[in-house]
VOVO-86709 format. One line per field, with one value per atom (N, C-alpha, C): residue number from 1; atom name; y, x, z; residue in one letter. Coordinates in pm, whole numbers. Example, Ala and Ser with C-alpha at 12.3 -4.5 7.8 and 13.67 -1.06 7.14 Angstrom:
2
seq: 1/1/1/2/2/2
atom: N/CA/C/N/CA/C
y: -569/-450/-330/-225/-106/3
x: 1319/1230/1320/1285/1367/1290
z: 780/780/780/708/714/787
type: A/A/A/S/S/S
END
This chain:
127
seq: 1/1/1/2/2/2/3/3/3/4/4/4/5/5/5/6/6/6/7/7/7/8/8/8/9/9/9/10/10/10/11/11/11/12/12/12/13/13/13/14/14/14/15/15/15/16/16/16/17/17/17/18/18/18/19/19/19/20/20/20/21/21/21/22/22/22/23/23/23/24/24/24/25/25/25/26/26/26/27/27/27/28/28/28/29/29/29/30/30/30/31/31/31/32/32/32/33/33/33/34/34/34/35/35/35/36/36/36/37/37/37/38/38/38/39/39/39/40/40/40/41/41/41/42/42/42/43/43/43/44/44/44/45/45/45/46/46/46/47/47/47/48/48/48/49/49/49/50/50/50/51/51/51/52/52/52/53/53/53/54/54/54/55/55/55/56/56/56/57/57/57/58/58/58/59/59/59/60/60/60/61/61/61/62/62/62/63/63/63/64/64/64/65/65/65/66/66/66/67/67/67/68/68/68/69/69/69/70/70/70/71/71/71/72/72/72/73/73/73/74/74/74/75/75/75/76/76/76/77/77/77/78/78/78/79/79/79/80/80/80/81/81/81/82/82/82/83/83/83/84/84/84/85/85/85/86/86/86/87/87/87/88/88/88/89/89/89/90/90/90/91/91/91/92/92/92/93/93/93/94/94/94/95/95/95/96/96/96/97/97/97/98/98/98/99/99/99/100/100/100/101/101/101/102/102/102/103/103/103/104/104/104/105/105/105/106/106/106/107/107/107/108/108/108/109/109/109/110/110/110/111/111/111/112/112/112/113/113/113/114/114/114/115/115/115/116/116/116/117/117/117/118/118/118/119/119/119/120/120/120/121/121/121/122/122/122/123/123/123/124/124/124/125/125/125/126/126/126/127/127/127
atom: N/CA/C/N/CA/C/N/CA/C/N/CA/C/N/CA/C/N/CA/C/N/CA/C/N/CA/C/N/CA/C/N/CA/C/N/CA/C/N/CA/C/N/CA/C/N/CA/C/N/CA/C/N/CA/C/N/CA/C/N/CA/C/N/CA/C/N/CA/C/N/CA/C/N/CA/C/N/CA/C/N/CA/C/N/CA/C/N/CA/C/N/CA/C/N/CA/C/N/CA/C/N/CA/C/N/CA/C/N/CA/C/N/CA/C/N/CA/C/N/CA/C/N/CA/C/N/CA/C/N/CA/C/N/CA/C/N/CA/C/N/CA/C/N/CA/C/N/CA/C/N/CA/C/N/CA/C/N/CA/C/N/CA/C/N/CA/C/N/CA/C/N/CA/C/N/CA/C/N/CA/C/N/CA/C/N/CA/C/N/CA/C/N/CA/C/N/CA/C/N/CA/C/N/CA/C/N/CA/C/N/CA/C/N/CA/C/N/CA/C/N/CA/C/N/CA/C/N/CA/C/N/CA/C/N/CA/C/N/CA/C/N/CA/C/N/CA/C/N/CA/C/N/CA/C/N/CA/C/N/CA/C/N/CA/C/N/CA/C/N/CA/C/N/CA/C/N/CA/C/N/CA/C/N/CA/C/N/CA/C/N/CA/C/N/CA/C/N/CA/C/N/CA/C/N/CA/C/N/CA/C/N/CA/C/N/CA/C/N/CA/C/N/CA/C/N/CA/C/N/CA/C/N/CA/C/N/CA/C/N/CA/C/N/CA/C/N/CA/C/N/CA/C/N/CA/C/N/CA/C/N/CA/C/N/CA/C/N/CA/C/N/CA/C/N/CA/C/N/CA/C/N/CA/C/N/CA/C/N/CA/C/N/CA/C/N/CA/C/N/CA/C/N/CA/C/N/CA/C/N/CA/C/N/CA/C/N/CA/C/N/CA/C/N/CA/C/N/CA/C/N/CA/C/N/CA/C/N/CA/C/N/CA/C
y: -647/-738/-690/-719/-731/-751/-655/-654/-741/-838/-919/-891/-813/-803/-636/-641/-490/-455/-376/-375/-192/-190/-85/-30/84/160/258/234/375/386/536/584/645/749/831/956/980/1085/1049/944/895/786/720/549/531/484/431/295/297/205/123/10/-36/-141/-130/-304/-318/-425/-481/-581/-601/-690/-599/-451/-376/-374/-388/-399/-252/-127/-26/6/160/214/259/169/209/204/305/347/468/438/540/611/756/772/836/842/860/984/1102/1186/1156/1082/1182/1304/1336/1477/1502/1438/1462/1304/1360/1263/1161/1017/903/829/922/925/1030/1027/1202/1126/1060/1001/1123/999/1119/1208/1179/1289/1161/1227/1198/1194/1135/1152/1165/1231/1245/1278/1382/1406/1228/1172/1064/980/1001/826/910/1068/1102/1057/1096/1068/856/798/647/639/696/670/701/792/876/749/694/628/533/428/334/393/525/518/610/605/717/672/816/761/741/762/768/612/534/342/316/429/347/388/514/494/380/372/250/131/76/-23/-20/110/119/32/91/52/-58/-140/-283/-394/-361/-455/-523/-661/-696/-810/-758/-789/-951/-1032/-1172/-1160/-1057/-1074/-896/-884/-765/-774/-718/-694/-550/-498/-419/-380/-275/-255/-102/-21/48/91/231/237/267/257/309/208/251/107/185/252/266/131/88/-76/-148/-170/-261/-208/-69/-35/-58/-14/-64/-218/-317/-427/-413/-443/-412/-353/-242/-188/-256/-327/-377/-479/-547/-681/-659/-502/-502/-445/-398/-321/-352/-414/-472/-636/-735/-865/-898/-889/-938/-896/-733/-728/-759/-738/-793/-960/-1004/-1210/-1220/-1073/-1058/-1032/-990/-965/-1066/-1077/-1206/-1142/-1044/-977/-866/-847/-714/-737/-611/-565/-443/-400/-301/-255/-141/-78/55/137/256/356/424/456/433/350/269/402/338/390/368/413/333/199/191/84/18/38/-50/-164/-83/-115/-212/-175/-281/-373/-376/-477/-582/-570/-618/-688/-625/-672/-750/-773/-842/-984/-993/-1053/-1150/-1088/-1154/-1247/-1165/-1210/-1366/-1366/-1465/-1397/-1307/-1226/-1185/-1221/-1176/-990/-930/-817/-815/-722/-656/-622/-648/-647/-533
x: 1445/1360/1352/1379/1348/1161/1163/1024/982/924/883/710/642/533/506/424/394/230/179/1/6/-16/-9/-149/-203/-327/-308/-378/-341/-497/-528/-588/-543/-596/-522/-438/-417/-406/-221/-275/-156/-155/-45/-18/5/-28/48/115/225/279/288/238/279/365/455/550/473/430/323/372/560/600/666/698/700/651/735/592/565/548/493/440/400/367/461/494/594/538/600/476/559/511/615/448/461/357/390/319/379/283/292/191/227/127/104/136/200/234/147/32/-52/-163/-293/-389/-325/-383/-331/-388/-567/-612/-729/-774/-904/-1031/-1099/-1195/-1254/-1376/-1422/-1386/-1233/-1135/-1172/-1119/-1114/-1003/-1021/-927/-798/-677/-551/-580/-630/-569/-548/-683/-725/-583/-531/-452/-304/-307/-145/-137/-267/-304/-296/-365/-331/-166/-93/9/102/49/132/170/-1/-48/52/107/149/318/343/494/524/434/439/518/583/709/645/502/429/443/382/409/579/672/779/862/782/821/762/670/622/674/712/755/937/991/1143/1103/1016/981/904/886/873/996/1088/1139/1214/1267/1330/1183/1071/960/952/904/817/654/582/468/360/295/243/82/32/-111/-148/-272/-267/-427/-466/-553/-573/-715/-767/-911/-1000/-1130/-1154/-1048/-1046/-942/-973/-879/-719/-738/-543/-491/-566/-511/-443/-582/-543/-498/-450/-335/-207/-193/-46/-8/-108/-62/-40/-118/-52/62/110/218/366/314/437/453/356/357/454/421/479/597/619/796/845/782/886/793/838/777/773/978/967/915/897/786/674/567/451/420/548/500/521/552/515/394/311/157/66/13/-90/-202/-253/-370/-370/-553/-549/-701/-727/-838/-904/-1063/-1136/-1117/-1091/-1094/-1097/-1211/-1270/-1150/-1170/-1020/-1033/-972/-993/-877/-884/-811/-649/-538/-397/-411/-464/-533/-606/-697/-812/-717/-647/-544/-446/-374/-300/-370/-440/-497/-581/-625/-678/-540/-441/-309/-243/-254/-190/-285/-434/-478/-474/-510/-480/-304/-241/-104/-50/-160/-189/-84/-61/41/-28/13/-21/1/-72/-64/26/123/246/147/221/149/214
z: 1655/1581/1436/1353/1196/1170/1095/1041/949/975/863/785/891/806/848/679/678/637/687/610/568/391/408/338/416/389/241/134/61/-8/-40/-143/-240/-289/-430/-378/-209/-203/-134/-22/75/86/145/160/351/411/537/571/601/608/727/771/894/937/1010/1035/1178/1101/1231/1318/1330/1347/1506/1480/1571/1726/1826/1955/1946/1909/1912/1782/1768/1617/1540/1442/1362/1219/1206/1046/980/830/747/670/639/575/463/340/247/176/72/32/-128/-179/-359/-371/-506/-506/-573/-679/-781/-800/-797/-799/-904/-861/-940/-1043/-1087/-1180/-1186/-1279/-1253/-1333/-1254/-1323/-1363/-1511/-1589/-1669/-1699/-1790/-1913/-2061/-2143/-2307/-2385/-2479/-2447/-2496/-2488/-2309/-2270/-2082/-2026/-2001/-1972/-2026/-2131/-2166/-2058/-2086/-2025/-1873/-1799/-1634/-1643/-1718/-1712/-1757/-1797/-1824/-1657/-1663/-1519/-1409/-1374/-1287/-1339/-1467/-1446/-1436/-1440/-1422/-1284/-1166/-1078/-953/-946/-853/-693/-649/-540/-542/-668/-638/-657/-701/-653/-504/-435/-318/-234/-227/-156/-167/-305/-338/-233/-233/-153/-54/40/195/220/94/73/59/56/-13/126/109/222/319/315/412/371/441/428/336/417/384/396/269/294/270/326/319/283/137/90/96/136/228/174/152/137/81/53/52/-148/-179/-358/-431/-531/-670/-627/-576/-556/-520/-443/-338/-477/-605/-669/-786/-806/-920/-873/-741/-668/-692/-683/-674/-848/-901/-1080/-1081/-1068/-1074/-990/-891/-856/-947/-1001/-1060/-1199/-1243/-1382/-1365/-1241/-1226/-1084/-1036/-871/-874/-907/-915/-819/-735/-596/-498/-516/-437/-410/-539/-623/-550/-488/-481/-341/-253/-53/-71/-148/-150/-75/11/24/52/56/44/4/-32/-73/-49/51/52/99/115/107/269/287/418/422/451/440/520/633/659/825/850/1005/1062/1209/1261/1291/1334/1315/1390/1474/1615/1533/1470/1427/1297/1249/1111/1160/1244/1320/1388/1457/1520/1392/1310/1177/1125/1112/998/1099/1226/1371/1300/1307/1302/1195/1096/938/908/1018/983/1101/1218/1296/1375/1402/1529/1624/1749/1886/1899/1979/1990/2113/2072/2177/2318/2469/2582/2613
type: X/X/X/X/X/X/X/X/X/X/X/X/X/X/X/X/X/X/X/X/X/X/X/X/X/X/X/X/X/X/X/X/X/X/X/X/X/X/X/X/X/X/X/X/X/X/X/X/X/X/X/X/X/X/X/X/X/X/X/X/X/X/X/X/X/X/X/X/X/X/X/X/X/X/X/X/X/X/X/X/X/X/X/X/X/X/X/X/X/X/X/X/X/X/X/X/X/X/X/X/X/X/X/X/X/X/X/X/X/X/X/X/X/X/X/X/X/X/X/X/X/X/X/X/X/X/X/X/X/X/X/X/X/X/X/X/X/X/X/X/X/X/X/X/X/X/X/X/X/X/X/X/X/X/X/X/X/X/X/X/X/X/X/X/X/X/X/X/X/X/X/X/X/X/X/X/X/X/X/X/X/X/X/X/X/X/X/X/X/X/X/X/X/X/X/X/X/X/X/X/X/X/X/X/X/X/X/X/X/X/X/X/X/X/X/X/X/X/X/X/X/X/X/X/X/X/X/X/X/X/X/X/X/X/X/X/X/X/X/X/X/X/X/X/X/X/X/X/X/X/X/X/X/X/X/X/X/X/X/X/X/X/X/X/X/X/X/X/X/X/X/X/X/X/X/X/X/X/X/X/X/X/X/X/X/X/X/X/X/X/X/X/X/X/X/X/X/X/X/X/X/X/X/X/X/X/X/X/X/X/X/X/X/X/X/X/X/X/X/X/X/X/X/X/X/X/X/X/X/X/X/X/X/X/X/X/X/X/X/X/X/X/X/X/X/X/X/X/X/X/X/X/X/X/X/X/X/X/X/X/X/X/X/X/X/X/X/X/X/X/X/X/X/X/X/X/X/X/X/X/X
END
């Protein structure tokens, strides 16, 4: 079966990836090598860390294990959710236009995450 949908979890630290199209758990996980902004910093640090964030290779791995999909749902408890979607918008478009959601999710469980991205995506859960 070809994966057509994916829901992926991220904060500032890690991303999880899910093909929810999978009848089992299939999931790629991904680690930051370096926080993706340092609130509260200032002057020159502050603009080099916003710069980082818009050229960081953590949103262009994710963006790899995007590409190809129908439909993605973007899901997490911090603004990582919605710098990723910016960032695809300004350097992966085609990815950036599988987007059909994006929202707040504290850190569920892999079960709770799939069963949510099953749902949202109108997919039956594997028996």
């Amino acid at each position: 079966m070809t994966t057509k949908h994916v829901v992926v979890w991220l904060d500032h630290h890690e991303a999880k990836l899910f093909h929810v199209d999978a009848p089992g758990l299939d999931r790629a996980e991904l680690h930051v090598a370096e926080h993706l902004h340092h609130p509260g910093k200032t002057g020159a640090h502050a603009e080099t860390h916003r710069q980082a964030a818009d050229d960081h290779p953590f949103f262009d791995n994710i963006s790899r294990h995007l590409g190809g999909l129908v439909e993605v749902l973007v899901v997490g408890p911090s603004s990582a959710k919605t710098e990723l979607v910016t960032y695809l918008k300004a350097h992966h478009k085609d990815v950036a236009s599988k987007i059909v959601g994006v929202e707040a999710a504290d850190h569920p469980t892999d079960g709770q995450l799939l069963a949510h991205a099953r749902k949202h995506f109108g997919l039956a859960t594997p028996r």
